[in-house]
N, C-alpha and C positions, 0 to 999 in steps of 0.2 A: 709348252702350252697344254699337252694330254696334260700331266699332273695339275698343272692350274687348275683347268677344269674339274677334275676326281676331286681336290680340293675344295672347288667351291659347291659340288653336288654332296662331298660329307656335310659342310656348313648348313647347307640347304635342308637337308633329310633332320638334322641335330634342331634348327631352330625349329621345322614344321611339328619333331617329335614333341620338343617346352612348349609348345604352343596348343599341343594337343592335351597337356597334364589338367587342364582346367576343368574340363569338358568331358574328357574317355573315359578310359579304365584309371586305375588308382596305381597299379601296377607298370613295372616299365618292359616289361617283360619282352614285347616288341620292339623298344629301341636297342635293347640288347642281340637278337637275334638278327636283325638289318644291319647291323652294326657289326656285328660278328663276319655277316656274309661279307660285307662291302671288305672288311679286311682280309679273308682269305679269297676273294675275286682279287684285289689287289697285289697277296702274297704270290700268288697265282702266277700273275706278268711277271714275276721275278725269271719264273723257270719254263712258262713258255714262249714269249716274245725270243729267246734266245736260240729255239730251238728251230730246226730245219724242216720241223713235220707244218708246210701250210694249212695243210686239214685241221690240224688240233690249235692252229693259231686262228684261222678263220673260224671256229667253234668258238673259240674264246669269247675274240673280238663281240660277234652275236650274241653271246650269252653277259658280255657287260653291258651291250645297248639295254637290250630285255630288262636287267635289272634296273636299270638308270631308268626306265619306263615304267616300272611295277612297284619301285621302293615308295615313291610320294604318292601314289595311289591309293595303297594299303595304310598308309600313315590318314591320310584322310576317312577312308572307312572304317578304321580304327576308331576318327575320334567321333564316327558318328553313330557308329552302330555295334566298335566292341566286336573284332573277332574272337572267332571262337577258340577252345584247347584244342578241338584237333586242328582245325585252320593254323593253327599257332605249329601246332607240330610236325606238322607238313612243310612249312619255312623253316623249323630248327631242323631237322632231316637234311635237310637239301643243305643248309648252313654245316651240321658235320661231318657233308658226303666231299664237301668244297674241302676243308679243312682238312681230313684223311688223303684227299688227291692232293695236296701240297705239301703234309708228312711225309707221306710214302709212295711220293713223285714218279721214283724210279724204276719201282717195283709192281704201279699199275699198269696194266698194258691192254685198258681201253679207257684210256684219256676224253678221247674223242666222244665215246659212246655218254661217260657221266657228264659231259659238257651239253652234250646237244642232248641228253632229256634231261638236266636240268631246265635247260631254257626251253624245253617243250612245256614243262610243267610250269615255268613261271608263263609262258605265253598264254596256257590255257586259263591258269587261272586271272592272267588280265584281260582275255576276249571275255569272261565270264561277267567279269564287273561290268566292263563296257555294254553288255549286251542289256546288265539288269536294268530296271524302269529306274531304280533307286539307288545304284551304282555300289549293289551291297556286296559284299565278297562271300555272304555265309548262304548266299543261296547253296544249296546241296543238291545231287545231282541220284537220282534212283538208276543202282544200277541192278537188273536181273538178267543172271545168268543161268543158260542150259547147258547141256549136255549136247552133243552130234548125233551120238547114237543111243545111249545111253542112261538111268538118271538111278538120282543114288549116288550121286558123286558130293562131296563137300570141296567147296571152293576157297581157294586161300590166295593170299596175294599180298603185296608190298608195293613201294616206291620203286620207280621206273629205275631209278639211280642206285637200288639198293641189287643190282642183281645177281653179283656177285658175294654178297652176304646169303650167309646161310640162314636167313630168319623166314617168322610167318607172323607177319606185323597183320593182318586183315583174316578172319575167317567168316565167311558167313552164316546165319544161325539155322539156314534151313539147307539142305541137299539140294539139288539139281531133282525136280527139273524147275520149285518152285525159292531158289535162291533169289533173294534179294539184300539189297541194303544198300546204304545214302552214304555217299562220298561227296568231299567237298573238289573243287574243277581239280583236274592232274594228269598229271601220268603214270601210269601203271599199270603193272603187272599181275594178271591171274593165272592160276591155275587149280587144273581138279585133280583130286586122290581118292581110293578107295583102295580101302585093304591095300595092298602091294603093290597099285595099278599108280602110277603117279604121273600127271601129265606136265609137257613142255610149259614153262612160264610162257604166257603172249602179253605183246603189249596193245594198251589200249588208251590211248586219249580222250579223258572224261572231262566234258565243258559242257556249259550250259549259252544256249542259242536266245534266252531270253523267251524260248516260248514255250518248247516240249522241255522237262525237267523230269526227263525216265529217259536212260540206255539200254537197249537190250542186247545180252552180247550170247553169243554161241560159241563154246570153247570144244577144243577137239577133245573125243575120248582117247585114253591112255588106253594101250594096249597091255 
């Protein structure tokens, strides 16, 4: 009966995509990336359903509800209003962070952690649609960040899910204390650096309430 189901939700997702060809973008670029994930959530069940960790099965489970909730939602705003490249890359992200934990299954050992901020991030960016007047997903979210004690610090950050990759996907263009810049709903990760000083990644949940569209966040200084 699950399989029927997963079934008849590809079917669903695949016609709502040809349906949208009309209308959207010219590009399919989106059916490829939902398409992607919905296969490596489902390669997924291969190797955790099997496994005796409840915590990384009940991550799961919540993280394919989530998806089953957020897939035909963005296929609709897709074909109304054309998301954006980073919006876009934000989904491909999370689609090859899914993919890497089913490669290298064995040799992750925070499962649990990429499960549940993925589906932080796919949540936030569905309460953000729900929230808009227009049910747009490219609303963007101002995020300015300070210093504790400190300013002169440059802030850098990534995907919630990317934490153990060594990258710096996000830098802001101004220093602390007057950093800013516009992120689409997620979850993520910042941190500050200065000369030799380099602070803890924090996480932080960026969504949009449908009313204020500015974060302001205060990050610890690095010693």
């Amino acid at each position: 009966m699950e399989n029927l189901y997963k079934q008849a939700l590809a079917v669903f997702i695949l016609i709502f995509i040809s349906g949208c060809a009309s209308y959207g973008p010219k590009d399919n670029k989106l059916s490829v990336i939902l398409s992607g994930t919905q296969q490596a959530v489902t390669n997924l069940a291969e190797k955790i359903t099997i496994t005796e960790d409840q915590d990384l099965i009940a991550k799961y489970y919540n993280l394919e509800k989530k998806y089953e909730e957020l897939f035909p939602v963005l296929i609709k705003c897709n074909e109304k209003y054309a998301l954006t490249t980073t919006y876009m890359s934000t989904l491909e992200e999370a689609q090859k962070s899914l993919q890497r934990l089913y490669k290298n299954f064995d040799d992750i050992t925070d499962k649990s952690y990429m499960l549940e901020s993925i589906y932080l991030d796919y949540d936030a960016k569905l309460q953000s649609i729900n929230s808009s007047a227009k049910s747009d997903a490219n609303t963007t979210i101002k995020v300015t960040i300070n210093s504790s004690e400190d300013e002169g610090f440059f802030v850098f950050g990534k995907l919630s899910y990317e934490q153990n990759l060594n990258i710096k996907r996000f830098r802001f263009n101004k220093p602390t204390q007057n950093a800013s810049q516009d992120f689409v709903p997620g979850y993520y990760l910042f941190w500050l650096e200065k000369e030799d000083r380099v602070g803890e990644p924090e996480l932080h949940l960026i969504m949009s309430n449908g009313k204020e569209e500015e974060k302001q966040l205060v990050l610890k200084t690095p010693k």
